[in-house]
DOTOR-386408 format. One line per 8 residues: number of its first residue (from 1); their letters; for each residue y, x, z of N, C-alpha, C, CB. Coordinates in pm, 1 decimal. Each point is the difference from the previous one (the first is absolute). Last residue first. Glycine has a CB too. Layout:
residues N
NUM	a	Y,X,Z,Y,X,Z,Y,X,Z,Y,X,Z; ...
//
This chain:
residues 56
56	xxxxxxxx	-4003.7,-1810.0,1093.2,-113.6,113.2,49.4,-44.9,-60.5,142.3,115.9,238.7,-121.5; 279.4,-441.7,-65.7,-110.5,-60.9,-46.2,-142.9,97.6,6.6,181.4,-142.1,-150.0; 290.6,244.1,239.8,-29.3,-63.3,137.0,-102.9,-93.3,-28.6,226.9,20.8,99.8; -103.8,305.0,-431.2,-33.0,87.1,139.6,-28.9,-77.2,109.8,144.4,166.0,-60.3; 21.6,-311.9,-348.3,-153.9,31.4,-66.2,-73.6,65.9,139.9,76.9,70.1,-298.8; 406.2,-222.4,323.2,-78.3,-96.7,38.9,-153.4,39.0,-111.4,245.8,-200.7,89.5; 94.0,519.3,-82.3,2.2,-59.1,176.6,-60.9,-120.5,-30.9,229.8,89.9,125.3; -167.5,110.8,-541.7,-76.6,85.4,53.6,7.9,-72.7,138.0,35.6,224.6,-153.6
48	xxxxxxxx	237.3,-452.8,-111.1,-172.6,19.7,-25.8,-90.0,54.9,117.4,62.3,58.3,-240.4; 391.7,-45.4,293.3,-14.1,-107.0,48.8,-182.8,6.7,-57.8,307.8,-127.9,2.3; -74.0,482.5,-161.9,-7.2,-12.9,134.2,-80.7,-152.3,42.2,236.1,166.2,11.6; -116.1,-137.1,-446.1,-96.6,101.2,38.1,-36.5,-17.7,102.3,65.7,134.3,-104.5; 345.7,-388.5,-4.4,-138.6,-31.9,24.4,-125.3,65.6,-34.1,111.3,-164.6,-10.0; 349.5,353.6,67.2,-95.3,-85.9,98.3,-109.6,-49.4,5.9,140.1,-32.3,19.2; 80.3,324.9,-338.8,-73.9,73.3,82.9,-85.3,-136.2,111.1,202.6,258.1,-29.1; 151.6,-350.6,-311.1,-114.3,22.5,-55.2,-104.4,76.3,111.6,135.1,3.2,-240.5
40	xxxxxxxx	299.6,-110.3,414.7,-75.5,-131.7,-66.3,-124.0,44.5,-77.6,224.9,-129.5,-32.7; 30.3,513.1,139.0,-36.0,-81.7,165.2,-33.5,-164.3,-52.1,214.2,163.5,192.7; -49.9,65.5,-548.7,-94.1,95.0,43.2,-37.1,-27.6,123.6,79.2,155.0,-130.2; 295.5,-385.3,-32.5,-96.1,-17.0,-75.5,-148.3,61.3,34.1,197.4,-19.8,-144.5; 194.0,152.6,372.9,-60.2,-225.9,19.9,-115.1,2.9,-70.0,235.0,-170.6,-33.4; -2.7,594.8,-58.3,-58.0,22.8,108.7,-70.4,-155.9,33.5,178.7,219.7,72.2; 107.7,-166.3,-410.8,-138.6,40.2,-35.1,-62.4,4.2,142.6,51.7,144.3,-228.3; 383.0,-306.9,277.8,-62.6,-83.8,-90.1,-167.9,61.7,-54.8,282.2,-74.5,-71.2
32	xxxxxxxx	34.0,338.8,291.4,-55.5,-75.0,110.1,-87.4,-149.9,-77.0,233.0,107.3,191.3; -30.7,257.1,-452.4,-70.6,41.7,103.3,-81.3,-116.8,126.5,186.2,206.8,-68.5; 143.2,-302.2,-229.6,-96.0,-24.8,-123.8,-116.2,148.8,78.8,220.5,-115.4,-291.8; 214.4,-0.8,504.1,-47.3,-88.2,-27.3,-139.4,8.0,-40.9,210.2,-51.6,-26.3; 36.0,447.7,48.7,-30.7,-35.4,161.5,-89.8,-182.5,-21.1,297.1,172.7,138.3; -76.8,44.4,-474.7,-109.9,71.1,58.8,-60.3,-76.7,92.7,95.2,197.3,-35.3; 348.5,-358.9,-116.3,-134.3,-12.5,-79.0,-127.3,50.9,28.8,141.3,-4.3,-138.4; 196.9,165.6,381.4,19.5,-122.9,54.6,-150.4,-70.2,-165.1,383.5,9.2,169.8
24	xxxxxxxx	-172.8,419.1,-183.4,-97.5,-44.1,73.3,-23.1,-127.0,62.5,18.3,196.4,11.6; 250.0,-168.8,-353.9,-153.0,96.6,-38.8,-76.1,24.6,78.0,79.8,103.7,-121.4; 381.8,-257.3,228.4,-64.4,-111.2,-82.9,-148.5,45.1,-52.5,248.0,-80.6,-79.3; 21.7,376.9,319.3,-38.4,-103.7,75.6,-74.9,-103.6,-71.1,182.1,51.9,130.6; -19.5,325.7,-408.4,-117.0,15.8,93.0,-36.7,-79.0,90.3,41.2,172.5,-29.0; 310.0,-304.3,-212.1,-105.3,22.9,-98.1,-108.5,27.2,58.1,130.7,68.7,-147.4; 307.5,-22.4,388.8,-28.5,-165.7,-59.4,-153.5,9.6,-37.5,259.8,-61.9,-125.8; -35.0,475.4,135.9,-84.7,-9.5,131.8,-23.7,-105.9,-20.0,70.9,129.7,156.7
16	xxxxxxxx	104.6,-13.1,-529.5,-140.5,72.1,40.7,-29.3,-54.6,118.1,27.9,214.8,-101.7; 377.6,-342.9,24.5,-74.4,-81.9,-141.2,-130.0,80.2,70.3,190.4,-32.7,-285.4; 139.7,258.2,500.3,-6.2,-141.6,131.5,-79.8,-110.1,-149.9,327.7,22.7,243.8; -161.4,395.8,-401.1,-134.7,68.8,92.9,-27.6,-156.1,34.1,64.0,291.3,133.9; 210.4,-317.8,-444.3,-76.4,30.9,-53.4,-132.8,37.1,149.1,199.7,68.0,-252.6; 215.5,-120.7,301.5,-34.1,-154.0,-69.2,-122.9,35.0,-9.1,192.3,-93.6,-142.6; 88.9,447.5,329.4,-50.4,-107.5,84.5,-109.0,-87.8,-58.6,219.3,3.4,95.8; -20.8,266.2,-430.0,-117.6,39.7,114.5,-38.9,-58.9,85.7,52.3,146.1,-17.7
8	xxxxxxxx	319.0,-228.8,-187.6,-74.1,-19.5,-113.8,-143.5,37.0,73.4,195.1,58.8,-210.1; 206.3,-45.5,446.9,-89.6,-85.5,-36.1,-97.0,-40.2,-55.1,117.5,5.0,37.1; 74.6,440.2,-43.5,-30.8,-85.7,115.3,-64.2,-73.5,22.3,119.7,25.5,12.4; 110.9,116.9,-384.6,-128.2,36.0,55.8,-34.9,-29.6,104.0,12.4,132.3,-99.2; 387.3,-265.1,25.9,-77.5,-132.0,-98.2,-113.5,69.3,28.1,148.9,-104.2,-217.7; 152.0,352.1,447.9,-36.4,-88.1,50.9,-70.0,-96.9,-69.7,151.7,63.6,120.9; 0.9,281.5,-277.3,-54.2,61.9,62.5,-82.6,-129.8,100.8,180.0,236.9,-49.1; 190.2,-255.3,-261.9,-124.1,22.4,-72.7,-115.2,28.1,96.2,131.5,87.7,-194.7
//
């Protein structure tokens, strides 16, 4: 009996740790995916602003 707890625990801790890799591993995506996004909308500001500066 002592040993089905056991397992039963193993299963259960090594399902959580699965879950958190997979949660961060999503993170980590839909982080670097906003971040593209936010370095594409910023450029061409930039790019504005450096050629309103080499037209002064």
């Amino acid at each position: 009996m002592e040993a089905w707890f056991f397992w039963l625990a193993t299963v259960i801790t090594v399902a959580f740790l699965v879950m958190m890799v997979i949660l961060f591993i999503c993170q980590w995506v839909i982080y670097f995916r906003v971040e593209k996004t936010v370095m594409q909308r910023q450029h061409p500001a930039y790019l504005r602003q450096s050629q309103a500066k080499e037209g002064d």
